[in-house]
C-alpha positions in Angstrom: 0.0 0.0 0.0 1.3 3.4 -0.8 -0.1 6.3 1.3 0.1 10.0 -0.2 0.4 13.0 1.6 -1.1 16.3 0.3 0.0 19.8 1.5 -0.9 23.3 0.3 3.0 24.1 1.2 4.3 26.5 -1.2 1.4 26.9 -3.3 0.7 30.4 -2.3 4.3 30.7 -3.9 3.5 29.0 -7.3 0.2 30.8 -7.3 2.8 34.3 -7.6 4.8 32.6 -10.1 2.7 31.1 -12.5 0.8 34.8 -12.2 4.0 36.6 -13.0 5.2 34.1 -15.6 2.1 33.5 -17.2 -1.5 35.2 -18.8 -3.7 35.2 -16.4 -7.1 37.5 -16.5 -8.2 38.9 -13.1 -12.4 39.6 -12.6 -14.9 39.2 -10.4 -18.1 37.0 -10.3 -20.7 38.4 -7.9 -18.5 39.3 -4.8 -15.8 37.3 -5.5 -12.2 38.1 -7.1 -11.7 35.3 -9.7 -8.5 34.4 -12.2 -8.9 33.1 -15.3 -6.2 31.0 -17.0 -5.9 27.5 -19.1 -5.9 24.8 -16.2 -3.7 22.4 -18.8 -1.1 25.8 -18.6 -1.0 25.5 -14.9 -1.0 22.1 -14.7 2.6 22.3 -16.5 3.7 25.2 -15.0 3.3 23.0 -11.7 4.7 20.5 -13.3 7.8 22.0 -13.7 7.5 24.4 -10.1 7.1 21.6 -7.6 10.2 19.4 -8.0 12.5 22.6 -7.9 10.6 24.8 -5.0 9.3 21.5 -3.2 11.5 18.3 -3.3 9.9 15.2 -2.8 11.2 15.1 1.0 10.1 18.0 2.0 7.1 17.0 1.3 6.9 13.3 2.8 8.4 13.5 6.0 9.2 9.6 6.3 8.6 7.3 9.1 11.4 6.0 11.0 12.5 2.0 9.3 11.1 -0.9 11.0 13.9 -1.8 12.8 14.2 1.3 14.8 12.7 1.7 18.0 9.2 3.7 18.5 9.5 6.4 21.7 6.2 7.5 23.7 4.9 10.5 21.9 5.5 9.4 18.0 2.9 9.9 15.7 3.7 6.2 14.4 3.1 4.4 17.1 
């Protein structure tokens, strides 16, 4: 079994980028402020953003191996 973490880390930050880098139309629908871009554009810019600004572990904080032992308090236990 493979367990995936997801985390909003850093997307604030590729949110700026992809806004400075990229086209991006800025509105508003009723109240609300709304961007308007290609989601197959940002899907690649994100693509490319993630592994440079966000390495894999950073984002997977692994548990400690099997053979190690487990102290009072770890969220593994």
């Amino acid at each position: 079994m493979i367990e995936v973490s997801i985390s909003s880390d850093r997307f604030d930050e590729l949110g700026h980028d992809f806004e400075r880098d990229r086209p991006v139309l800025r509105g508003s629908v009723g109240a609300a402020d709304v961007r308007l871009f290609p989601v197959a554009d940002a899907v690649a810019y994100a693509e490319r953003w993630l592994p440079l600004h966000r390495p894999r572990g950073e984002e997977f904080p692994h548990p400690p191996p099997l053979s190690a032992p487990l102290e009072r308090g770890d969220p593994h236990v």
